[in-house]
C-alpha positions as CSV (number, residue, x, y, z in Angstrom):
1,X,0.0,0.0,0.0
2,X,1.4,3.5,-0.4
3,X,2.1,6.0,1.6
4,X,-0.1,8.6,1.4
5,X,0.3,12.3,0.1
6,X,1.0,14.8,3.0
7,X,-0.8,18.0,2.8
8,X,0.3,20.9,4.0
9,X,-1.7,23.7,6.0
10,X,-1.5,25.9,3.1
11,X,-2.5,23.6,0.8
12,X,-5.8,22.5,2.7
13,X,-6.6,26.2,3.0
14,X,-6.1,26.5,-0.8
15,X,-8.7,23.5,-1.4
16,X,-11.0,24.4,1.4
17,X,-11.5,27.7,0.0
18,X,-11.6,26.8,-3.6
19,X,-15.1,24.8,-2.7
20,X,-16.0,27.6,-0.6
21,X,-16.2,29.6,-3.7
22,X,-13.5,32.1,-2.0
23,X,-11.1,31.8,-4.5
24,X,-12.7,33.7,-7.3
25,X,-16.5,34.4,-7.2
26,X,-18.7,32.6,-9.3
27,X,-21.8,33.7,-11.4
28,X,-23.4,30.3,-9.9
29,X,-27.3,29.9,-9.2
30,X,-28.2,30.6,-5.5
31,X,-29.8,27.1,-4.9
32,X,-26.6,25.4,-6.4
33,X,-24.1,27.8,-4.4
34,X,-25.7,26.9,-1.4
35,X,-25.8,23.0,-1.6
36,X,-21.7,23.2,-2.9
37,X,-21.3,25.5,0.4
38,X,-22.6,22.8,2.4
39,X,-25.4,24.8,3.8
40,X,-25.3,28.6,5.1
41,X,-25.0,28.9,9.0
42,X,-27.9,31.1,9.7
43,X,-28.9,31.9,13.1
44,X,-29.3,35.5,12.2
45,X,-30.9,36.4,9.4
46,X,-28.3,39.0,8.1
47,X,-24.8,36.4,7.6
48,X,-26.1,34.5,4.5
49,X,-26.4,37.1,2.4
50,X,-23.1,38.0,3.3
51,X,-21.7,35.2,2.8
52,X,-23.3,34.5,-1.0
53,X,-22.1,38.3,-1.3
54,X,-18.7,37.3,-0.8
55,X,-18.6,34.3,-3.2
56,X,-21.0,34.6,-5.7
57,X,-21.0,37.7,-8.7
58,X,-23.6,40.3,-8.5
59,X,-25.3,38.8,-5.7
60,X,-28.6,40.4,-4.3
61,X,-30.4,40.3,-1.3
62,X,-33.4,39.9,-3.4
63,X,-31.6,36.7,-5.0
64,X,-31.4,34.5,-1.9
65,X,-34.9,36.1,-0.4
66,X,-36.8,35.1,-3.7
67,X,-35.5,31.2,-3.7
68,X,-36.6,31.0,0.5
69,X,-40.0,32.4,-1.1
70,X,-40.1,29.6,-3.9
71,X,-39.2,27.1,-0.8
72,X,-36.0,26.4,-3.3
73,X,-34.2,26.9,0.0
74,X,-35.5,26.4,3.7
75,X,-33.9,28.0,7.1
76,X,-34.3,25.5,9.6
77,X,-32.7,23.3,12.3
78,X,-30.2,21.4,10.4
79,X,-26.4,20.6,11.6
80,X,-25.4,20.5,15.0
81,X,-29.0,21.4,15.5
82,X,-28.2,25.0,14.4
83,X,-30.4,26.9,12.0
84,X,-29.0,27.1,8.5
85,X,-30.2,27.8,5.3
86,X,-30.0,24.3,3.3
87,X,-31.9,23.9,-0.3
88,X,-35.0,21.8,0.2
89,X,-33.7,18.9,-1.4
90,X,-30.8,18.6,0.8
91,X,-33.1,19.1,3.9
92,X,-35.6,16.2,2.9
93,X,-32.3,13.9,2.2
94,X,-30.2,14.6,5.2
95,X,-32.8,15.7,8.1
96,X,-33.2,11.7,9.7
97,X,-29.3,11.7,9.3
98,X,-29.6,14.5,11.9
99,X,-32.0,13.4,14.1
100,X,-29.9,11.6,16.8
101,X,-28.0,14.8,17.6
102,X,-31.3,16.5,18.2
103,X,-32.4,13.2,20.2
104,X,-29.1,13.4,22.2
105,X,-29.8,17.5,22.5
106,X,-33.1,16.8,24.0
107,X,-32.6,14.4,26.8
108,X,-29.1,16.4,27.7
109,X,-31.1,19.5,28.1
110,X,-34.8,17.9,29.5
111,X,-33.7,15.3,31.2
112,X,-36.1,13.7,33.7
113,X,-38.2,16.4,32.4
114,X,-38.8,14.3,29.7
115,X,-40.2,11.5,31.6
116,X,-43.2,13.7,32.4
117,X,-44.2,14.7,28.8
118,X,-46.4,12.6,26.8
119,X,-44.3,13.1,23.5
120,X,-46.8,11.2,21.0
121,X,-49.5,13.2,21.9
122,X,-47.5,16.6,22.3
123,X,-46.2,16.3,18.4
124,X,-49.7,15.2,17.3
125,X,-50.8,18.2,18.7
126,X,-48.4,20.5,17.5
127,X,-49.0,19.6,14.0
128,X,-52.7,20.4,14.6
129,X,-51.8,24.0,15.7
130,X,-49.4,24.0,12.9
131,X,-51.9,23.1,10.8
132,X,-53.6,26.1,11.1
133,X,-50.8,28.3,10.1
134,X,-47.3,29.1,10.6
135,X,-46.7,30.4,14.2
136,X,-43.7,31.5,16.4
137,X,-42.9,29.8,18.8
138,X,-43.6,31.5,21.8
139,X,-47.3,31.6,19.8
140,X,-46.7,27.6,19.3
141,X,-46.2,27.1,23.2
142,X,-48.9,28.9,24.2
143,X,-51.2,26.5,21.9
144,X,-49.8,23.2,23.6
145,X,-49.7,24.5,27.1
146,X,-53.5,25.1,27.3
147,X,-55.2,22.7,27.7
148,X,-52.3,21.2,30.4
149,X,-52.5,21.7,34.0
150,X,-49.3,22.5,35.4
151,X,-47.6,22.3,31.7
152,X,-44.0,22.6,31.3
153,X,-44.1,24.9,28.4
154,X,-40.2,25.4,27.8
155,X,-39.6,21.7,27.6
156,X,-42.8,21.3,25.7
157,X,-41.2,23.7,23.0
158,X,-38.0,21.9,23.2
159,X,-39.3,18.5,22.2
160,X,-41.5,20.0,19.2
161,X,-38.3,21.5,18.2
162,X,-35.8,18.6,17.9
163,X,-38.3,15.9,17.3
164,X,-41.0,17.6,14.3
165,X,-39.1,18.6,11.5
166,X,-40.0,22.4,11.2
167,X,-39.1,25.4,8.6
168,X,-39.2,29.2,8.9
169,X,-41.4,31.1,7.1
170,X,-39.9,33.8,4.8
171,X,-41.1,37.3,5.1
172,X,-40.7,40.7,3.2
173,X,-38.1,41.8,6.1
174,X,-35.1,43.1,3.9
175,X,-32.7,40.2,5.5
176,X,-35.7,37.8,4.6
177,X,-37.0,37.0,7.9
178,X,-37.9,38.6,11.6
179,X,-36.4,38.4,14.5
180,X,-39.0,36.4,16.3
181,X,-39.9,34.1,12.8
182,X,-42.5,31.4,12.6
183,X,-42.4,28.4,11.7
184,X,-44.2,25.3,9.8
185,X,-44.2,21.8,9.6
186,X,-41.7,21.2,7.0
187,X,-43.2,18.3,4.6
188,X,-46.6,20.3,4.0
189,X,-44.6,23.3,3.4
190,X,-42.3,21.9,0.9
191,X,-45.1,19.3,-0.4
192,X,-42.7,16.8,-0.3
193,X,-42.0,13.9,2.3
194,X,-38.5,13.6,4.5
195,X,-36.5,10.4,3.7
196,X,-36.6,7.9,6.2
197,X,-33.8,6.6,5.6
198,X,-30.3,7.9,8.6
199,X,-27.7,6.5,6.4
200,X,-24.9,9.8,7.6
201,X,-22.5,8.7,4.1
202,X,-24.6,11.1,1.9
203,X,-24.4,14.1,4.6
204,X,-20.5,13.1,4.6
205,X,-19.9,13.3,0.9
206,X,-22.1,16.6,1.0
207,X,-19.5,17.7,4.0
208,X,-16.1,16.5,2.0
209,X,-17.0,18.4,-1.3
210,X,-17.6,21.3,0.3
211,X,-14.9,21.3,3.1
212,X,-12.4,18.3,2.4
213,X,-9.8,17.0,3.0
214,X,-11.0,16.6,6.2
215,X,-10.4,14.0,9.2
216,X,-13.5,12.0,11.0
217,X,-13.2,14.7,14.0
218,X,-13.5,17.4,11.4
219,X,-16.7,16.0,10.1
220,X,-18.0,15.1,13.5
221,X,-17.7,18.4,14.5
222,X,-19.3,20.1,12.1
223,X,-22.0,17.7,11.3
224,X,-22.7,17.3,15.1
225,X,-23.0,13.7,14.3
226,X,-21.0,10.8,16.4
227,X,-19.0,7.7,16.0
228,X,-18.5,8.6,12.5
229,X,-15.0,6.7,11.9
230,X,-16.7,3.4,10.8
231,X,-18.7,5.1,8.6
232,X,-15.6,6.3,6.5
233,X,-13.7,3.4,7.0
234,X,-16.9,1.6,5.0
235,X,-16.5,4.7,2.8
236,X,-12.7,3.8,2.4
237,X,-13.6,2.4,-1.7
238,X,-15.2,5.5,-3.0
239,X,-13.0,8.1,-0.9
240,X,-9.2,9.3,-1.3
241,X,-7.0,9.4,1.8
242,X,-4.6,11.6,2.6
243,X,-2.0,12.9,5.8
244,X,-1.8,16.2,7.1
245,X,1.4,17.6,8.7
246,X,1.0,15.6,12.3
247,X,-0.1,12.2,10.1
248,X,-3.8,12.6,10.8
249,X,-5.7,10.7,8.3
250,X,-7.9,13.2,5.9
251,X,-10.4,11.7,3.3
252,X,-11.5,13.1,-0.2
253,X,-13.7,12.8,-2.8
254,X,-11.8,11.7,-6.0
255,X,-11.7,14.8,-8.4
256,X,-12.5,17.3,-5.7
257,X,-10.6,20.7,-5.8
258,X,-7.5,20.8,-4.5
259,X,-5.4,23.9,-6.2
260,X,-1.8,24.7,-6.4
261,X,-0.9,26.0,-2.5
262,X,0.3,29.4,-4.6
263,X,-2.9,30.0,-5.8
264,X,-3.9,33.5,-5.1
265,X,-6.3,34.1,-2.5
266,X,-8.1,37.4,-2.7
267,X,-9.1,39.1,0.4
268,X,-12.6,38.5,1.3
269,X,-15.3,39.5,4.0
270,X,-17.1,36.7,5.6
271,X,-19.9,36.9,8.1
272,X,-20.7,36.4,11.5
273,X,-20.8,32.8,12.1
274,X,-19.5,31.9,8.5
275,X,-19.3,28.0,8.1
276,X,-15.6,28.4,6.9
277,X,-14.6,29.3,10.5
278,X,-16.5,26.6,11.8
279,X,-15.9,23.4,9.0
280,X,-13.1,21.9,11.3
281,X,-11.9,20.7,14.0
282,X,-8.3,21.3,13.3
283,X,-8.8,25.2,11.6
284,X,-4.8,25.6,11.2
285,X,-5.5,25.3,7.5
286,X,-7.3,28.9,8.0
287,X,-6.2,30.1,11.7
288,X,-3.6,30.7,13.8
289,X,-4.5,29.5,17.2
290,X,-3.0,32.5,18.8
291,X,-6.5,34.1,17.1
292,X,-9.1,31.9,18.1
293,X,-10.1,33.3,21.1
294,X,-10.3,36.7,19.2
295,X,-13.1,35.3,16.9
296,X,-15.0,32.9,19.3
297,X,-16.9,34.8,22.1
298,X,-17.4,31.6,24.4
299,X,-18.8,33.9,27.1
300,X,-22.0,34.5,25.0
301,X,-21.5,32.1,21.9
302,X,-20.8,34.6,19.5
303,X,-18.7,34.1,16.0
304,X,-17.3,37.4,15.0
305,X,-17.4,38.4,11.3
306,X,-14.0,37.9,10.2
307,X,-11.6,39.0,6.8
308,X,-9.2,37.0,4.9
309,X,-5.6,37.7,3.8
310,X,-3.8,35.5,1.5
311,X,-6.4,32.8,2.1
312,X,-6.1,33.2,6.1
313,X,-8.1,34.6,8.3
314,X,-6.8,38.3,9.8
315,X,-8.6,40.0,11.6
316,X,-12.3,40.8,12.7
317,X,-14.9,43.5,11.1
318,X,-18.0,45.2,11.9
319,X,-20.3,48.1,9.9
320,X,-21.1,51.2,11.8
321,X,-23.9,53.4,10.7
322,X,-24.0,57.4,11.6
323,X,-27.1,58.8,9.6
324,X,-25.4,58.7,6.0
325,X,-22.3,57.7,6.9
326,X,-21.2,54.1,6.8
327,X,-18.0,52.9,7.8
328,X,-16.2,49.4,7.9
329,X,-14.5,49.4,10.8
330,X,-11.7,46.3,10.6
331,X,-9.5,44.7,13.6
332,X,-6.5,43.4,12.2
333,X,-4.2,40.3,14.3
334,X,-1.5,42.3,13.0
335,X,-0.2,45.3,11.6
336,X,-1.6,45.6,7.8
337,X,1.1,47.2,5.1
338,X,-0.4,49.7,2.4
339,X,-0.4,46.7,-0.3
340,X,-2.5,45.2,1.9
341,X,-4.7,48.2,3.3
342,X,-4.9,49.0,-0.7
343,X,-6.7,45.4,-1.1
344,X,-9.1,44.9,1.4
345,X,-10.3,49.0,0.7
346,X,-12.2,48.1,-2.6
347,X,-14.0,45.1,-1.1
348,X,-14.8,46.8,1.8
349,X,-16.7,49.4,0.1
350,X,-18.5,46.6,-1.8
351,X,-19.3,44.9,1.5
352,X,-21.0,48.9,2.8
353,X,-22.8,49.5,-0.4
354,X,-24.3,45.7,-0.2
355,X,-25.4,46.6,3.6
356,X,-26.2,50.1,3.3
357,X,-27.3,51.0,0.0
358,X,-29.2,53.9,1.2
359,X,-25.6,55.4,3.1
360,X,-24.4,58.5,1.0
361,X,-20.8,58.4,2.3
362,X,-18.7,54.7,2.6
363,X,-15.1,54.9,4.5
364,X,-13.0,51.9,5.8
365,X,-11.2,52.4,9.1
366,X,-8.8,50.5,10.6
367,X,-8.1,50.0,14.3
């Protein structure tokens, strides 16, 4: 058997972000961007358009709003029992993949508060109020706490949540949903039924073209799913292996991107929560670990927005707005040159006009 190839850091940074669309943006449909991103994290509203904006030419808000609308695309609890945005095909194939994390999520948080919920009757009866029409879920609780003495509405909610496959309803709001949205049984809203079937190897290959090379803790992290390293053993005939720089295994699919590690990298801006900074668990490909702590808030959860230089992440962002005025504030790891000050300016601009159109004045500062 050989021995097989070692990739560098720079090198899986170069292939990560070639199927991340970061390389160069594409003039790609927004259904077919999102299912080769893997899915867009989106437990704000705002951070996929961003992150479409960064990848794709021309993109509009109005692009990735209308597809939600046509039910092309569905947010909804998806991996690691996080909202995304996912296309509804992908959601119907890979949602029972998914359900023991949100079965493991449930009795972490509920506990022997479980034990006191009659579950079969509690989704039946969710449905039925579902039935009637989208609602939030504060709206949703109230339904199914009614007509129970004593209920337990919070764990009520909890167990509709991870156990009824559910999607958010798409507004007119300009980021394509409220803050508080509602939601609806997912099959009668798409017209389609979920697949039964919890075979994880399609959710992995989804995973691997749009992140690979990556090890079975990589996709276990991301994914959310468990006790995945059988599962790509089995996968071993259709998959490429590889070693990264401390002899970790990494697995492929065969004709999958994987560019020169001189490829250019152009600077980009990528969202709060972006699934690049999350796709791993070993993110040397795409940070220095010196900078993690800059960029994941543990204290309250938070992913900062981040910016890339030469295909690595460097610092943090945010956009201020003062009446007209919009600035792009950036907070580089390090000291930026004027070569790169001189890059990052014309994208930042682009990033302000995409999130303030109506601003009259667009400046990038840099702390």
């Amino acid at each position: 058997m050989s021995t097989p190839t070692t990739l560098s850091p720079r090198a899986l940074g170069r292939a990560t972000l070639a199927r991340q669309l970061l390389l160069r943006r594409e003039a790609s449909p927004v259904v077919t961007a999102v299912e080769r991103l893997g899915g867009l994290q989106a437990q704000l509203a705002r951070p996929p358009h961003i992150s479409l904006w960064s990848r794709l030419v021309d993109h509009t808000r109005d692009a990735l709003n209308a597809a939600l609308h046509r039910r092309e695309l569905v947010r909804a609890t998806f991996l690691r029992g996080t909202l995304h945005i996912v296309s509804a095909a992908d959601f119907l194939a890979h949602r029972a993949a998914l359900q023991p994390i949100l079965d493991q999520a449930m009795r972490a948080v509920l506990k022997d508060r479980l034990d006191r919920l009659d579950t079969g009757k509690l989704l039946a009866d969710a449905a039925r109020h579902l039935a009637g029409g989208p609602r939030t879920f504060e709206a949703l609780r109230d339904l199914l706490a009614a007509d129970v003495p004593d209920a337990d509405e919070r764990a009520m909610g909890f167990v509709v949540r991870c156990l009824l496959p559910l999607v958010q309803v798409p507004t007119d709001d300009p980021w394509g949903f409220p803050g508080a949205a509602e939601f609806t049984a997912a099959a009668p809203w798409l017209g389609r039924p979920l697949a039964s079937d919890p075979d994880p190897r399609p959710l992995v290959r989804r995973y691997l073209a749009a992140f690979g090379p990556a090890s079975v803790t990589d996709v276990q992290t991301f994914t959310g799913l468990k006790s995945l390293r059988p599962v790509l053993d089995a996968m071993r005939p259709e998959l490429l292996s590889f070693r990264d720089e401390r002899k970790r295994e990494l697995f492929d699919l065969p004709g999958a991107p994987r560019p020169d590690p001189d490829t250019p990298a152009p600077p980009r801006f990528l969202p709060d929560f972006d699934s690049l900074v999350l796709a791993h668990d070993d993110r040397g490909r795409l940070i220095d670990d010196a900078h993690r702590p800059a960029i994941y808030l543990s204290r309250n959860l938070r992913v900062l927005p981040t910016f890339t230089l030469d295909g690595r992440i460097a610092g943090t962002w945010q956009a201020e707005r003062k009446k007209a005025a919009a600035t792009l504030v950036l907070a580089p790891f390090a000291a930026l040159g004027k070569p790169q000050r001189a890059s990052l300016e014309p994208e930042a601009l682009g990033l302000l006009r995409f999130l303030e159109p109506g601003a009259t004045s667009l400046a990038l500062r840099i702390d």
